[in-house]
C-alpha positions, -999 to 999 in steps of 0.1 A, spaced: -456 353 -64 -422 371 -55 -393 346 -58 -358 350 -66 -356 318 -91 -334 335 -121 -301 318 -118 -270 337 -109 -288 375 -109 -295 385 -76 -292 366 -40 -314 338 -51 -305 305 -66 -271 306 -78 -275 277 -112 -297 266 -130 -296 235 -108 -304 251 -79 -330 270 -95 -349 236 -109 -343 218 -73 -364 249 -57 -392 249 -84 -398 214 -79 -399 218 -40 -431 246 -52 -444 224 -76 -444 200 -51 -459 221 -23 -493 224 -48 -479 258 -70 -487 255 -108 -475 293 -113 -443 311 -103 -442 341 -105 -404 353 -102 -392 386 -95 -357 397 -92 -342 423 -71 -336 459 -94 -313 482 -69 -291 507 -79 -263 497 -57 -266 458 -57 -264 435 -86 -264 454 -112 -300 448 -125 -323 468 -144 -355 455 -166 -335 448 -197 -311 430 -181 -339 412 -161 -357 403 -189 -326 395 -210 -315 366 -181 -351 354 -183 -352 348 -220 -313 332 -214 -329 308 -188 -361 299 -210 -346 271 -229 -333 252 -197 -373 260 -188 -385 248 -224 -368 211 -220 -379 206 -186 -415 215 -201 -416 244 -171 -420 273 -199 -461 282 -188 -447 275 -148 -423 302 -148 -434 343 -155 -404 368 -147 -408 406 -132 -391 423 -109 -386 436 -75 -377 467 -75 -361 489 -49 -377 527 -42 -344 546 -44 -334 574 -66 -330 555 -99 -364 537 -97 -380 572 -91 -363 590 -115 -374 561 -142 -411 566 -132 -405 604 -138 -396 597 -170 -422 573 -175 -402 547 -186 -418 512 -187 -415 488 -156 -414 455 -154 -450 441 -142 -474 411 -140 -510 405 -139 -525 435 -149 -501 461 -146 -491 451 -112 -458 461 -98 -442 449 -73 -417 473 -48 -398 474 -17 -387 501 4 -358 507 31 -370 489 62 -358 514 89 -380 546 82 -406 555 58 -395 576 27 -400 612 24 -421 607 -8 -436 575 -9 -471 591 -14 -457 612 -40 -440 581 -59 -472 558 -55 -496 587 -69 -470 587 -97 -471 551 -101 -510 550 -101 -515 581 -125 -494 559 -153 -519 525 -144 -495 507 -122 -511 484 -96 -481 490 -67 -478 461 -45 -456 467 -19 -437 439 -5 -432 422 26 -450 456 46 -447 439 78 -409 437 80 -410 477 76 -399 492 110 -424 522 100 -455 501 95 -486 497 116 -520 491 108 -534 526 104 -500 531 78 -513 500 63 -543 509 55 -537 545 45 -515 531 19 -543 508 8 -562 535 6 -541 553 -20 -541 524 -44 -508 500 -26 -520 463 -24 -502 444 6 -477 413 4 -467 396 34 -442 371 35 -456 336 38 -423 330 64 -432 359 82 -463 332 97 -438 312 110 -416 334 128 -390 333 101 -376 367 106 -383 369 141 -416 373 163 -422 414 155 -423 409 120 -447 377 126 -465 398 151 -473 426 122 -479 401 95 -506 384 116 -522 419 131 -526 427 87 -545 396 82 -565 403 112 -573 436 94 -584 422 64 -555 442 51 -538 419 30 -538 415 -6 -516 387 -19 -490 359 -1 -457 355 -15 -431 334 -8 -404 356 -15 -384 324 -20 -345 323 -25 -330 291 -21 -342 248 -8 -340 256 24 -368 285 21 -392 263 0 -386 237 25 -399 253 53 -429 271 36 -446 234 42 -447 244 79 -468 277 66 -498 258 58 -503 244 95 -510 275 109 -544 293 117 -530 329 105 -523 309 72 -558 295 71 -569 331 80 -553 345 55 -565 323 28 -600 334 30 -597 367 17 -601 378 -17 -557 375 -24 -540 384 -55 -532 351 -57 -559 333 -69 -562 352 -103 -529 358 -117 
């Protein structure tokens, strides 16, 4: 889960090419579901659900004659700025997989002013939030982590993060969540080859191993 595969939408693959050279790298690496999911934010690319949805039913032929159609389920990630909390307001539907679950980023500097307002909001309409990559979040920590949890927020690290990927803090955090038991769900938050190339390396290490013995997300989408 979390992947930027849609060609051409967001900062992820770029054709549809590049998009069927990454999906084979996951196939390859043992996936048999992808769960894709990209970026919705106000002030990049242009997104929103419909035109998510609209350049995942565009890309579902190419995915029909490579017999990928079942591989491939689309979502989003969606930003929390004001346009995504002003659609909640209204109640407008969201883009989700699973059961309801949707998946959300924040600004990685500080900790908005009404997260807890937004995810009670989110939860009162039967969202499952899942926020993503918590451990590249400058505000996190482990009692943050696990008041969020708390109020309903399942946890996604960043398989990368395991590796060092985005530099030893953020690895520091992820592995200090695991340790927790805090951690709900890996994703690869994949973009491009040279991401799904290195997400081999993931698998060799003990926070990896660690991680895959709790009850993740994962295993029942």
């Amino acid at each position: 889960m979390h992947s930027h595969l849609i060609p051409g939408i967001d900062d992820g693959v770029k054709t549809v090419e590049e998009a069927f050279h990454v999906i084979d790298q996951l196939l390859g690496l043992g996936y048999t579901k992808l769960i894709t999911t990209p970026h919705i934010m106000t002030d990049y690319y242009g997104n929103t659900g419909t035109s998510v949805s609209a350049a995942y039913q565009d890309f579902l032929p190419h995915l029909e004659s490579k017999g990928y159609s079942r591989i491939l389920e689309c979502a989003a990630e969606y930003y929390m700025d004001d346009t995504l909390v002003e659609l909640v307001s209204r109640k407008e539907p969201l883009l989700t997989f699973g059961t309801k679950h949707i998946l959300f980023e924040t600004n990685v500097i500080s900790e908005p002013l009404n997260l807890k307002e937004f995810i009670f909001a989110l939860t009162l309409q039967g969202y499952k939030p899942i926020m993503a990559h918590p451990e590249r979040y400058q505000f996190m920590s482990v009692d943050k982590a696990e008041d969020l949890r708390n109020r309903g927020v399942l946890m996604q690290i960043n398989m990368l993060s395991l590796i060092g990927y985005y530099g030893p803090p953020i690895q520091r955090m992820a592995e200090k969540l695991i340790q927790h038991g805090l951690v709900d769900a890996l994703g690869s938050d994949c973009h491009n080859g040279d991401h799904a190339l290195v997400l081999k390396n993931v698998l060799r290490t003990s926070a990896y191993r660690k991680a895959m013995e709790l009850p993740l997300l994962n295993h029942t989408l």
